[in-house]
N, C-alpha and C positions, 0 to 999 in steps of 0.2 A: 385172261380167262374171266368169264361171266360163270355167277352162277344163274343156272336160265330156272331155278324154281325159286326163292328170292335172296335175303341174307341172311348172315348168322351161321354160314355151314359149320364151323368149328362146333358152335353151341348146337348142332342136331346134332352133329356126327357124335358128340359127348355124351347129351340125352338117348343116342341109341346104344353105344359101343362103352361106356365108362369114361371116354379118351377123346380129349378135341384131338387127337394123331388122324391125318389124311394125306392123303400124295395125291397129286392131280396133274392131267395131261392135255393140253390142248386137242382138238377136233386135229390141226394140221402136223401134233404131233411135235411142235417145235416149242413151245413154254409147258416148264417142269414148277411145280410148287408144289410145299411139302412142310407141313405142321409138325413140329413131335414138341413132346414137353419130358424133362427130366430134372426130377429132384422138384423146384419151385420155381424151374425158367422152362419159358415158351422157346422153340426154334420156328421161324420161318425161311424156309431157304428156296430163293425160286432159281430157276437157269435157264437159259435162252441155247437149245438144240439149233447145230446147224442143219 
């Protein structure tokens, strides 16, 4: 996944929402990625859609 407006999405999505938390899905639907934070740890969990 690209982000096509530049980098840093965690840190916008934070300065808008309080929360670097985002799920994201590729255009063809096939790559999952997904930020959440709890307590003082980050989660990044991506998955590959057949």
């Amino acid at each position: 996944m690209k982000d096509s407006v530049e980098t840093g999405l965690p840190s916008r999505v934070a300065s808008a929402t309080g929360s670097p938390e985002f799920l994201a899905l590729s255009v063809d639907g096939r790559h999952l990625c997904a930020v959440t934070s709890e307590e003082d740890e980050y989660w990044i969990v991506t998955r590959i859609l057949a």
